[in-house]
C-alpha positions as CSV (number, residue, x, y, z in Angstrom):
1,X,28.7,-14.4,-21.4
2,X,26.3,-14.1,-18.3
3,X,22.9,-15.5,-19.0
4,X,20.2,-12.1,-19.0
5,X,16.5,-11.5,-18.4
6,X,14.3,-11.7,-21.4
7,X,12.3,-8.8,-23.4
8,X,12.6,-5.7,-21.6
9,X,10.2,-3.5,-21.1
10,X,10.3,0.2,-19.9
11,X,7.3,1.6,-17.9
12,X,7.1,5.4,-17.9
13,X,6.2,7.1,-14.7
14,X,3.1,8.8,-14.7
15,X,2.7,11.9,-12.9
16,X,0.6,14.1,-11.0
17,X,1.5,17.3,-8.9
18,X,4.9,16.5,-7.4
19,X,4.1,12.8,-7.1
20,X,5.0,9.8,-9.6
21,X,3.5,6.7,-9.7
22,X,4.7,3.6,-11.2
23,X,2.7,0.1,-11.7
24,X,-0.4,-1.2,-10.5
25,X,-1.3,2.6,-10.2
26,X,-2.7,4.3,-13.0
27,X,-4.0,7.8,-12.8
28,X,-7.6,8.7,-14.5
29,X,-8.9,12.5,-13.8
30,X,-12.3,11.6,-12.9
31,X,-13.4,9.4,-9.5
32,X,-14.3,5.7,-9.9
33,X,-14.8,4.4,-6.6
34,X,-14.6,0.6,-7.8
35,X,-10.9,1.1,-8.5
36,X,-8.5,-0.5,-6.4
37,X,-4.9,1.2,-7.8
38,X,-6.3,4.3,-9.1
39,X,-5.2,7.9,-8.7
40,X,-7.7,10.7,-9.0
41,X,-5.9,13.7,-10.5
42,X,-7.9,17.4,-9.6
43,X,-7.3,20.5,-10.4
44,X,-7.3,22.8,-6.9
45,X,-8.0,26.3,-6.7
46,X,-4.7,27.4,-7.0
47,X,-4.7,25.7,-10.8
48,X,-2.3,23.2,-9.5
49,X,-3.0,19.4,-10.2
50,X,-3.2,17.1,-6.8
51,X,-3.5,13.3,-6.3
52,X,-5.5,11.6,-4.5
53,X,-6.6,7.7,-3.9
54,X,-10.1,7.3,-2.9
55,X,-11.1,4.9,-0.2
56,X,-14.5,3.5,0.7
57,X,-15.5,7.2,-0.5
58,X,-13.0,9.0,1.2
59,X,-10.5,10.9,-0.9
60,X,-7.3,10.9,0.7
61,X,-4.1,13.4,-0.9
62,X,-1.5,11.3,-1.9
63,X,1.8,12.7,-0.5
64,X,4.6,10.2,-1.6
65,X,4.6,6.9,-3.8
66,X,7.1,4.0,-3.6
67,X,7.1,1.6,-5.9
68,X,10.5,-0.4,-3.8
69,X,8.5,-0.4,-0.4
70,X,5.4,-1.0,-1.9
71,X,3.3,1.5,0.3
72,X,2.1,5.2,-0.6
73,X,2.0,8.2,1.6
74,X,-1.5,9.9,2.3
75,X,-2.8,13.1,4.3
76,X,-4.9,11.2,7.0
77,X,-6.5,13.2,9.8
78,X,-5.8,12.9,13.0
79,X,-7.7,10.0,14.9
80,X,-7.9,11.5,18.5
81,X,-7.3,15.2,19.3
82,X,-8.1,16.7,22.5
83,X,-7.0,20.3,22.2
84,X,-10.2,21.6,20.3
85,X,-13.7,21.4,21.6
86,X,-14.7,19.7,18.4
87,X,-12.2,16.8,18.8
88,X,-11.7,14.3,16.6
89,X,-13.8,11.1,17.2
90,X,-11.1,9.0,17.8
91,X,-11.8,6.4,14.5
92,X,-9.6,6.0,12.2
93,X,-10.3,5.2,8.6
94,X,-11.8,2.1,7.3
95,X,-9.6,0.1,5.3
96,X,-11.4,-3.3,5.4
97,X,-12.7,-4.3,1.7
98,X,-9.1,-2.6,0.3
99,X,-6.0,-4.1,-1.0
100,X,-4.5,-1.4,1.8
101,X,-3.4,-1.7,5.2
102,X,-1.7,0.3,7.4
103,X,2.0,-0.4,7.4
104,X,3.8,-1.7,10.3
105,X,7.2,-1.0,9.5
106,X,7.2,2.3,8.0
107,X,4.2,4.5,11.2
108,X,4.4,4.9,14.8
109,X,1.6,5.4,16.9
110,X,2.4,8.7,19.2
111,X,0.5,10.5,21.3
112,X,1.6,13.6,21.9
113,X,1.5,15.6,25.5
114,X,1.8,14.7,29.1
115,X,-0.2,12.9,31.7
116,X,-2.3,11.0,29.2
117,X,-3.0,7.3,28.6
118,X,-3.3,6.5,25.0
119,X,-4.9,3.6,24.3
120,X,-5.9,1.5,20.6
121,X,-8.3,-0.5,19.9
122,X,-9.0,-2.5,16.6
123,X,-12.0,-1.5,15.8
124,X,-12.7,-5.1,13.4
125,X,-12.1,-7.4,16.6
126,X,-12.5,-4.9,19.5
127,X,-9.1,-6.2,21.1
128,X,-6.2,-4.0,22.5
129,X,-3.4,-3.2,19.8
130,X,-1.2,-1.4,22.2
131,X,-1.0,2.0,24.8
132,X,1.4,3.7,26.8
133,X,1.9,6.4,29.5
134,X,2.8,9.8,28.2
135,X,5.2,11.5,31.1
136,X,3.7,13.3,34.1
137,X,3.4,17.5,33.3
138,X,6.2,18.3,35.7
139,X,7.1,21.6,34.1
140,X,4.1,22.8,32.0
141,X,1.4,21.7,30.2
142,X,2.8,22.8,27.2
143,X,3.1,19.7,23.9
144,X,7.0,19.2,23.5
145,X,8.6,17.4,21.4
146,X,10.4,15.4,23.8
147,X,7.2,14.5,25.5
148,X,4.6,11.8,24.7
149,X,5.1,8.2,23.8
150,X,4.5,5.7,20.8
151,X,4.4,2.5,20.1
152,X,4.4,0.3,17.3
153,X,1.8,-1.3,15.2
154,X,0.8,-5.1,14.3
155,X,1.2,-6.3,10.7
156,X,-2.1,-5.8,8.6
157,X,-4.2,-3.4,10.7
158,X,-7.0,-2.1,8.8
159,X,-9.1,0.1,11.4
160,X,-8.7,1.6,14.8
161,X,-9.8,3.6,17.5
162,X,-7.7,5.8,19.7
163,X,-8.3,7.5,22.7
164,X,-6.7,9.5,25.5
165,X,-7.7,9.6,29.4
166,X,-6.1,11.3,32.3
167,X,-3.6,9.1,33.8
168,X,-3.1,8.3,37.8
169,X,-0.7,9.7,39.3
170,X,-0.3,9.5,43.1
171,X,2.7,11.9,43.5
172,X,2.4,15.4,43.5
173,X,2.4,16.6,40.4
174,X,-1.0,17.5,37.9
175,X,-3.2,14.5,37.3
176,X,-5.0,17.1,34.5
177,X,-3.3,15.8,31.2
178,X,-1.9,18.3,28.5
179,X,-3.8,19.2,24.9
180,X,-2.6,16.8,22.9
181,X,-3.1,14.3,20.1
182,X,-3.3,10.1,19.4
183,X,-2.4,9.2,15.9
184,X,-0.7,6.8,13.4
185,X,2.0,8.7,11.9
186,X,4.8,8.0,9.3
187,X,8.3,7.4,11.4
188,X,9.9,10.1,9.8
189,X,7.8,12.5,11.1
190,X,7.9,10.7,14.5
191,X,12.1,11.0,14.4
192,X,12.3,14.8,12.7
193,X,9.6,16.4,16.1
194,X,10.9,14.0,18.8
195,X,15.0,15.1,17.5
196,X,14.0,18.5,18.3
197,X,14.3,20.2,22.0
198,X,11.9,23.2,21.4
199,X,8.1,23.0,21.8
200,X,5.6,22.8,18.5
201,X,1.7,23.8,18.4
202,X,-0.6,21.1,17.3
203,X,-3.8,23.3,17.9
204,X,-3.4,23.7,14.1
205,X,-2.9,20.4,13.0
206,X,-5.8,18.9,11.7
207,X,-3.8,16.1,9.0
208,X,-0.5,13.9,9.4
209,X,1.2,11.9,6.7
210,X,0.2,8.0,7.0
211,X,1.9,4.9,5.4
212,X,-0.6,2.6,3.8
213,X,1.2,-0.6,2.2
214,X,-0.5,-1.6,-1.0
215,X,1.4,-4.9,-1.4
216,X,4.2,-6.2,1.6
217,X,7.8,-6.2,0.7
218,X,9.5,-10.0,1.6
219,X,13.0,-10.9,2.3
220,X,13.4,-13.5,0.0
221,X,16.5,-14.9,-2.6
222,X,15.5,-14.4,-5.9
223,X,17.0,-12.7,-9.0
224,X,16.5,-11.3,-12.2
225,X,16.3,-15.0,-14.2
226,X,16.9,-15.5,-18.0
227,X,14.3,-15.7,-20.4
228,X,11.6,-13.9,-18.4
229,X,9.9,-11.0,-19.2
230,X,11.5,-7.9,-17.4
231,X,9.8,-4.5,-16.3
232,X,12.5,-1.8,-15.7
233,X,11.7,1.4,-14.4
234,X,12.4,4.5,-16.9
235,X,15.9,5.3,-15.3
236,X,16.6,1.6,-15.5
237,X,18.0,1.8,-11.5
238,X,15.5,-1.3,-10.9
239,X,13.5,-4.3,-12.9
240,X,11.0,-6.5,-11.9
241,X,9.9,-10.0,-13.0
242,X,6.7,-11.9,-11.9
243,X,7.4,-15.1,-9.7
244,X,3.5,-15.4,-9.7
245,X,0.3,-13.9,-10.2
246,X,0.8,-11.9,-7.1
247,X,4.6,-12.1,-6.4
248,X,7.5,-9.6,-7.7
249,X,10.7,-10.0,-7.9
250,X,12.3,-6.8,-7.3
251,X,16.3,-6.2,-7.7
252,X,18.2,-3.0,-8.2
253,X,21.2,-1.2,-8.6
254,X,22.8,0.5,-5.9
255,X,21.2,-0.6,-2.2
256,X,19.5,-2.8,-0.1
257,X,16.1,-2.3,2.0
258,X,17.3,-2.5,5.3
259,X,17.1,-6.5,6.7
260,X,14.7,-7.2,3.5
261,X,17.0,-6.9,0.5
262,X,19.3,-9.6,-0.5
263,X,22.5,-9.1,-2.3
264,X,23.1,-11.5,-5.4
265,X,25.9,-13.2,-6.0
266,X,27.4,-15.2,-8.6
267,X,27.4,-14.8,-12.8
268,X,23.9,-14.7,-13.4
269,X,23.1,-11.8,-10.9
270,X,24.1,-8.4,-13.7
271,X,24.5,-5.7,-12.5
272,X,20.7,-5.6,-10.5
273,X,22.5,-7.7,-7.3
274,X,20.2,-6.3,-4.7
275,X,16.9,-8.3,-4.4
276,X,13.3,-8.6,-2.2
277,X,9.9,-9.8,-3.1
278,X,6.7,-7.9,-3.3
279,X,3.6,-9.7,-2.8
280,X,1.2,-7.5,-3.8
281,X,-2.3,-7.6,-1.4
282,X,-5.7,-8.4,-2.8
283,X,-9.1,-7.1,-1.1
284,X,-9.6,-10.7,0.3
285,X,-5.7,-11.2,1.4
286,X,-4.0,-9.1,2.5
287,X,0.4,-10.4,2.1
288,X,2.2,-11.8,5.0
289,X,6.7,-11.9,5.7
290,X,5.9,-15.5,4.6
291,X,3.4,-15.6,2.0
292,X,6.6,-17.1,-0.4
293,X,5.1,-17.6,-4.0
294,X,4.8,-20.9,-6.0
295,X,8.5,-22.9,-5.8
296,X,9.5,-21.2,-2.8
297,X,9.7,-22.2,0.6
298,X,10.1,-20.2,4.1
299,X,13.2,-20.2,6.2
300,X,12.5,-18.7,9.6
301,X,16.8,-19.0,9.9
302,X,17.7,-17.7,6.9
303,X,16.7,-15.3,4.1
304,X,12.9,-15.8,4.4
305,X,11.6,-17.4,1.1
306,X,14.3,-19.8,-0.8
307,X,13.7,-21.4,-3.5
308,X,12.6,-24.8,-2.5
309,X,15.5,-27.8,-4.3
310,X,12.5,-30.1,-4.2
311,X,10.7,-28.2,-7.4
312,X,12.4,-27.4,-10.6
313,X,13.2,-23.9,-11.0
314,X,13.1,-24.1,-14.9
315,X,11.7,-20.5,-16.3
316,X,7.7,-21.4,-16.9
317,X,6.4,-22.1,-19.9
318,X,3.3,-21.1,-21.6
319,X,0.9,-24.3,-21.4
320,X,-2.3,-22.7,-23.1
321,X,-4.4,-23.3,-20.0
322,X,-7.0,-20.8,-19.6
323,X,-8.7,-19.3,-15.9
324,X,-11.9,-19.1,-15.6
325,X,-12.8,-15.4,-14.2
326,X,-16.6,-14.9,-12.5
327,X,-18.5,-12.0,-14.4
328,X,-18.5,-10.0,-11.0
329,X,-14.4,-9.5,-11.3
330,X,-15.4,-9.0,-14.8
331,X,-17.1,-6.0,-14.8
332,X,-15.1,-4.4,-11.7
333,X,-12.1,-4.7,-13.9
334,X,-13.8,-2.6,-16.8
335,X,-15.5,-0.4,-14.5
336,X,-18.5,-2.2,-15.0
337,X,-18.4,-1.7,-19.0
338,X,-17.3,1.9,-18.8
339,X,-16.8,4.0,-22.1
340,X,-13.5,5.3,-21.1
341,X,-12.6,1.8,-21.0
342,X,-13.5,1.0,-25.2
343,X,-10.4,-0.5,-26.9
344,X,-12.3,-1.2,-29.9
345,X,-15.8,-1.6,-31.5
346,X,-17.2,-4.2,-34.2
347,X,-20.3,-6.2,-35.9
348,X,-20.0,-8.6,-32.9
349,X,-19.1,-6.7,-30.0
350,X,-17.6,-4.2,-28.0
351,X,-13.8,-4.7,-26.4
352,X,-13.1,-2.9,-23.1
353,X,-9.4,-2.9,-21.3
354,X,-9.8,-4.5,-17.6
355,X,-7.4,-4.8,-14.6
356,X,-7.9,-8.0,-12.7
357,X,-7.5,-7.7,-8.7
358,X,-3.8,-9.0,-9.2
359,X,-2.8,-6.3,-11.2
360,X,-3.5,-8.2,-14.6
361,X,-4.6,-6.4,-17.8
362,X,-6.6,-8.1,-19.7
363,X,-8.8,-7.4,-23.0
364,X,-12.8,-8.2,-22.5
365,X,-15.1,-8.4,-25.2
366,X,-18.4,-7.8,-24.4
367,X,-21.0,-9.4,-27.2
368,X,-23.9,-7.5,-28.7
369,X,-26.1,-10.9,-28.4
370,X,-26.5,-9.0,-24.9
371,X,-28.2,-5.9,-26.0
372,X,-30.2,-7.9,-28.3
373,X,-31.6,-10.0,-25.3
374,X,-31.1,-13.3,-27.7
375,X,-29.7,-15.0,-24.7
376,X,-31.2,-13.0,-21.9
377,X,-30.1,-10.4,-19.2
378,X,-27.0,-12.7,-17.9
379,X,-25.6,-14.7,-20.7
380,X,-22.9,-12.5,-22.2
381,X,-19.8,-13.6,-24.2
382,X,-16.6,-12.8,-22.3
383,X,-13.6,-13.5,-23.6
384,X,-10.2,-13.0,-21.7
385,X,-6.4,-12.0,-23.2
């Protein structure tokens, strides 16, 4: 028979509102703003529960969670708007320091209006990301949907600044540009307004739905390999197995992700044939199309990563080798020793549960030789599962 993955394991969504979230995002019902994949869950006014992720101290609601694209769907407000005398300041939020960016293949920068120049800036190098020309106001200078213009985004932008300016115009028509609004938007808002024919108001709109990417999804040949340890989702329509510390291998059922997926072929494929790597981002790195993981190398003419025929691609083995972890990633990873975090207590110490940056959990035992000062203020015993 074919050849299949190893243990399986089943990860149950968790849930909060109308949203479910899957791995590395677990949900906690009180804010700690050290987290890097954690969902604050509040109660609102109504009595209803809502999600939200906080960033740099911003809580942003969470709108929509992919687990296949590897990006999640916030409320961000709007960067620029100039159809309010207390307009927006044009800055967008500050993503620097996160494992987020804003995602490049699933926004579009529009500007709404007519007779404005929209123009970004990124506000970590100063340099121009893009701009266009919205049309002239020929008619009115009402917002329409079929007015404006976008643009798209580079890969791994973490801050901006937006702006629009009246335009010059040297034929007849008003050089005064319409209210209107500069802002990264998700592109199925962008399609759904700019399909329509018939006007809309933004004088209300104060929020629009923003992709960030929380790891970057990589078309890549991989699939679901005997012996490993696979992660299935509950309704078993996809699995995962780890290609490396920071690398998924991703393969379901049914379809393909656009030019990213690729299908499996061949006996020891099963029935999981459609394939892409997720390479999930780090405060420190954020994931590139060709950031391939260990054993694989990039094919600008073909798939993207391949396995690379000069390195055995023989399941790993456990070798016993240990990785030394600094006591800063230590105590982020517990929430610097918090009580929710207490797996277990004994004579010789206290054990917390820890997530490491790449998603790891890990057991850390914290000694009481540190409370009794034997060693001093720095010398505790850590010990890592």
């Amino acid at each position: 028979c074919a050849p299949r993955p190893g243990p399986i394991s089943i990860i149950g969504e968790k849930s909060c509102g109308n949203v479910s979230f899957q791995y590395p995002f677990e949900i906690i019902d009180q804010e700690y703003p050290n987290g890097l994949f954690r969902v604050i869950c509040k109660k609102t006014s109504n009595g209803r529960t809502t999600p939200f992720l906080n960033i740099n101290g911003v809580n942003l609601r969470i709108l929509d969670f992919s687990f296949l694209y590897g990006n999640v769907v916030v409320d961000h407000s709007i960067t620029y708007f100039n159809c309010r005398k207390s307009s927006n300041n044009g800055m967008s939020l500050n993503l620097t320091g996160t494992p987020f960016y804003y995602s490049d293949f699933d926004n579009i920068f529009w500007s709404s209006g007519c007779g404005n120049l929209a123009t970004v800036f990124d506000s970590e190098t100063g340099n121009l990301v893009g701009g266009c020309l919205q049309p002239s106001c020929r008619i009115s200078n009402e917002t329409s949907s079929v007015t404006g213009c976008s643009f798209n985004i580079p890969h791994g932008l973490t801050s901006f600044s937006a702006n629009l300016s009246g335009r010059v115009d040297s034929s007849n028509y008003s050089r005064k540009g319409s209210c209107g609004f500069a802002s990264l938007v998700r592109s199925d808002l962008y399609f759904d307004l700019t399909s329509e024919s018939k006007d809309f108001d933004v004088n209300n709109w104060t929020y629009v739905p923003t992709s960030l990417q929380w790891s970057t999804p990589i078309s890549g040949s991989c699939h679901l390999r005997q012996g490993l340890n696979t992660t299935c989702s509950s309704d078993r329509e996809y699995c995962w197995q780890r290609l490396s510390s920071t690398h998924l291998c991703v393969c379901n059922k049914r379809f393909g992700l656009g030019d990213i997926s690729t299908y499996c072929k061949g006996e020891n494929c099963g029935i999981y044939v459609w394939c892409h790597m997720l390479c999930l981002n780090t405060p420190s790195k954020y994931c590139s199309s060709r950031d391939c993981p260990p054993e694989y190398k990039y094919n600008s003419t073909g798939v993207g990563c391949e396995p690379d025929e000069n390195i055995s691609q023989a399941p790993p083995k456990n070798t016993g080798s240990l990785t030394m972890i600094i006591i800063e990633e230590i105590e982020k990873a517990t929430d610097y020793y918090n009580e929710n975090r207490i797996l277990g207590q004994g004579g010789q110490g206290t054990v917390y549960k820890g997530m490491l940056t790449d998603g790891s959990i890990v057991a850390v035992k914290k000694s009481n030789m540190e409370k009794e000062k034997k060693f001093g203020e720095k010398k505790v015993e850590q010990f890592i599962n």
